[in-house]
C-alpha positions, 0 to 999 in steps of 0.5 A: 634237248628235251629231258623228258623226251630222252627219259621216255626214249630211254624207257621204250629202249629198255622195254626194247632191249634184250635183257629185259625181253630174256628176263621177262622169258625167264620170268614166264617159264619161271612162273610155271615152276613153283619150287624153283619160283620159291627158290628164286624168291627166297633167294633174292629176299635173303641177298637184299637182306645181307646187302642191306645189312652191309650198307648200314655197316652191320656185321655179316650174319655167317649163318645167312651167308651159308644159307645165301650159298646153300640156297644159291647151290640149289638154284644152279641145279635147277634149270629154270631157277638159273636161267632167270638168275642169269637173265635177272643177273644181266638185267640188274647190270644193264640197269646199274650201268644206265643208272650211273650214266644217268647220275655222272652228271648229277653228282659232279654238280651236286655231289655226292650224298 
């Protein structure tokens, strides 16, 4: 079994899967509206933001964590802005379950860093 073969079977199925052909829907329709764009954007930056803070064992910054749910009560009021949530929600998922399949073996052998 050639690795190489197998990544790029794996790169044309996830080109192929659905999660990402919604995503990519969603991004399209998303990309037609600007405040919910905006809303969508300052959302994810600030979740990336709070995750990164809490992989390096910082303490959680309350007042980012009530704009994180302000910012997330919008987002579930508009259409748009939750249809792409929901299907970047999906994707990320898909792609954290093939990542760790992917690492499984990776680790028995190396473990973990």
């Amino acid at each position: 079994m050639n690795v190489y073969d197998c990544a790029n079977e794996l790169a044309k199925a996830i080109k192929e899967s659905r999660e990402l052909q919604k995503l990519q829907e969603a991004k399209d329709i998303l990309a037609k509206n600007a405040d919910a764009k905006k809303m969508v954007d300052d959302f994810i930056k600030m979740s990336q933001e709070v995750e990164i803070a809490k992989m390096q064992g910082q303490e959680q910054d309350v007042l980012k964590q009530n704009k994180l749910q302000e910012l997330y009560t919008l987002l579930s009021l508009n259409n748009d802005a939750q249809t792409y949530m929901n299907a970047f929600m999906r994707f990320q998922m898909m792609m954290g379950d093939v990542n760790k399949t992917i690492m499984e073996p990776i680790t028995r052998v190396v473990g973990e860093q």
